[in-house]
N, C-alpha and C positions, 0 to 999 in steps of 0.2 A: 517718340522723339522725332520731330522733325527733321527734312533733309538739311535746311539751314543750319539745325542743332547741329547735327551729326558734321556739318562742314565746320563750326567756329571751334567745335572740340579740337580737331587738330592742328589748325591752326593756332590755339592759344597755346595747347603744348606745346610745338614747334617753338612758339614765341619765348613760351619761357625756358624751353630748354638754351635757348641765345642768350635768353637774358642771364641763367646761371653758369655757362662757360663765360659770358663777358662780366660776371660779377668776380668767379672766380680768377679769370685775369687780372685781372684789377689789382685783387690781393697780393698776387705772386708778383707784378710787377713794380707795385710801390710798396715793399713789405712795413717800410716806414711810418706809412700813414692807416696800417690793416685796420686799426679799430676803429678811425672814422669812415673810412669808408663801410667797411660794415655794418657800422650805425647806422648809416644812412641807408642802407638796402634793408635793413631790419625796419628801422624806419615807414619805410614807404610799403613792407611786406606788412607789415603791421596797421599799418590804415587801410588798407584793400580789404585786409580783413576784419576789421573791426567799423569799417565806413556804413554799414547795414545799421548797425546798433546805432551809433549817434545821428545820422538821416532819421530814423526812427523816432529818437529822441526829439529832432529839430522839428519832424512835423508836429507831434502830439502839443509841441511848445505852440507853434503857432498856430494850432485851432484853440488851444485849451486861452492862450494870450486875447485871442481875436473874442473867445465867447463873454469873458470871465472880467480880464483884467484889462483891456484896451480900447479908447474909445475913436483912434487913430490911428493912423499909420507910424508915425512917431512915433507912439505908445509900443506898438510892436518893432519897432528899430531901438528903441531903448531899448525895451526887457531883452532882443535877441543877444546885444550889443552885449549886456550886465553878465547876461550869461556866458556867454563866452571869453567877457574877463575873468569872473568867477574861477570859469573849469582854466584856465590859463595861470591862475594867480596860486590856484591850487598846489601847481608844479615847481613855483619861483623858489619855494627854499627846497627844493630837493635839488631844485639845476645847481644853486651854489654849492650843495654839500658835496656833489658828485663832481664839478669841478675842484673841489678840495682838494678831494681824493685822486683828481688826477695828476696832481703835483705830489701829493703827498709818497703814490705807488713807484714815481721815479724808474729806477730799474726792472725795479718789481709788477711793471704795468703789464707785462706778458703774459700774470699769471688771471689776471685780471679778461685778458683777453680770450684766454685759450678759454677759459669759465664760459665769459661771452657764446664763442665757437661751439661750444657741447648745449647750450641753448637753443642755438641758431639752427642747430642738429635734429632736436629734439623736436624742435617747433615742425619744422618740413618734414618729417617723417611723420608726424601728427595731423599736420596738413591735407598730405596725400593716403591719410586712412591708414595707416602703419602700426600705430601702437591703438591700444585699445583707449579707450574711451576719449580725451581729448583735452589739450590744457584749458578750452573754453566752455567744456562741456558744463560747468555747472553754474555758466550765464543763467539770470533770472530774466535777463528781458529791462531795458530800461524804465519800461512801464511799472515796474517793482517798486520804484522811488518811490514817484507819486502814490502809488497804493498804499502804502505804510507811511506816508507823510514824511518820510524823511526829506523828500524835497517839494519847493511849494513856487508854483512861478507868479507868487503876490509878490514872493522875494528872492529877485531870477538871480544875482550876486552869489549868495547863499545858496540855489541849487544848483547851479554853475559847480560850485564848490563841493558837493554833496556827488553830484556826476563826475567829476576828478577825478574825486574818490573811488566812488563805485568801478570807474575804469581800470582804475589802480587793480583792484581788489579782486573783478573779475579776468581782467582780461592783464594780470600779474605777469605772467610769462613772457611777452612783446615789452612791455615796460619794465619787469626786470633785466633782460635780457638787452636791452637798450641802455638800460643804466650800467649793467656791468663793461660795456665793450666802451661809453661814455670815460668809465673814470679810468680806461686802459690807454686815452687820446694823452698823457704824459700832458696836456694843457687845460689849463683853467677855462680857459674862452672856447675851447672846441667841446669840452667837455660838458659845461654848461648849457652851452648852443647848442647843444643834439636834444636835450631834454628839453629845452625852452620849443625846438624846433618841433618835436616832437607833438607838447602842447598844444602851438597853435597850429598844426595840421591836424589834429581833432576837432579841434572849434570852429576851425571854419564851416561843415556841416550845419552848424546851428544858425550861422547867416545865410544858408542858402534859402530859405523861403522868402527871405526878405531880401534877397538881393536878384532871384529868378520868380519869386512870384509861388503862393506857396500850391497852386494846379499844374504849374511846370514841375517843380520840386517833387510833388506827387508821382508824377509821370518820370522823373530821372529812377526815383525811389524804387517804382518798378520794374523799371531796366534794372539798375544796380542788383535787386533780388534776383533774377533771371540769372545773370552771370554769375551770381556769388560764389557758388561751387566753381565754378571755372576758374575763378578768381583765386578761391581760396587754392586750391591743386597746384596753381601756377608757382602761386606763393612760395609753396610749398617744394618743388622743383628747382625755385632759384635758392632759397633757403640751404636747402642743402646740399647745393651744386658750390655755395660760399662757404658753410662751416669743411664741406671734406677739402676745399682748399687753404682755408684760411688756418685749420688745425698741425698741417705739416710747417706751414710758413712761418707760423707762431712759434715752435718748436726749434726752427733754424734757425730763428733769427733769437732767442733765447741763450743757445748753444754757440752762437757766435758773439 
């Protein structure tokens, strides 16, 4: 490891040890709004760590778009475009169900929350190497789609949609655990809007070759890999710097 390594290492902890005492502040002082706000830290803990996979995904789109299926540059701002509606459009009936259910949970949203909280738990001690094997451990790699033809970028809508999916399915934990704390916001439109938000902070990855040029994108992709574990540990630090506060406050404000 280098000495530059060796210096950004404590520094990032440092950083996120800040960033999980000012999450868990957060919690304890507006206990009112605990579950959006938490979404949105699971949220944004949730794309740090998942941002490797769909960058991943964005490049293979744009060599495979550039060799195969595009005779422009248009050609590739469509298909990037389809596909990111696609993986967006994926999400649109699950954001309404779970604003549903954030009306529907009324008093009951607490429980809805604390559920949330023992996720959020679970994820940052998983993060920081804690429990054994890992909730992401049994990622195949976005390259799995296209190998099994489940997804085809002849028809970028349709694997837009199939990568939704697949996000759903692998990387379940972050988006369930986002959907639970979602339908605990007591509103339709916050509850909705985490999910929807959710969404298109994943897709945007797939506009970045086309929007940085895809040998810059290349070169971010690189860095991005370099930190990841940093990233992920960080993660993982504020994670659970937010469930052990957000679990007593859930509980007090229950009982009150």
């Amino acid at each position: 490891m280098s000495a530059r390594s060796r210096t950004r290492l404590p520094l990032a902890a440092l950083v996120a040890a800040a960033a999980g005492v000012a999450a868990a502040w957060s919690v304890l002082v507006v206990p009112g709004h605990a579950a959006a706000l938490a979404a949105m830290i699971l949220l944004v803990g949730g794309f740090l760590v998942m941002a490797p996979c769909a960058m991943q995904m964005a490049l293979t789109m744009s060599v495979v778009v550039e060799r195969t299926h595009a005779s422009t540059d248009r050609d590739i701002t469509r298909t990037a475009t389809r596909f990111a509606l696609g993986y967006v459009g994926f999400y649109v009936p699950f954001a309404a169900a779970l604003g549903g259910l954030a009306l529907l949970l009324g008093d009951a949203a607490w429980i809805a929350v604390m559920v949330g909280a023992v996720i959020a738990l679970v994820l940052g001690l998983a993060a920081l190497g804690r429990l054994p094997g890992g909730p992401l451990s049994r990622c195949r790699g976005p390259l799995w789609l296209l190998r099994t033809g489940r997804a085809s970028f002849g028809h970028p809508f349709r694997a837009g949609i199939a990568f939704g999916q697949y996000c759903a399915t692998c990387c379940g934990p972050y988006v369930f655990g986002l959907a639970v704390l979602a339908g605990g916001t007591r509103s339709f439109w916050i509850g909705s809007g985490l999910v929807l938000a959710y969404a298109a902070m994943m897709a945007l990855p797939f506009l970045g070759p086309v929007l940085v040029g895809p040998h810059r994108y290349r070169t971010l992709n690189d860095s991005v890999g370099r930190v990841g574990p940093v990233l992920e540990r960080s993660t993982g630090i504020v994670l659970v710097g937010l469930s052990l506060a957000l679990i007593p406050a859930t509980v007090a404000q229950a009982l009150g």
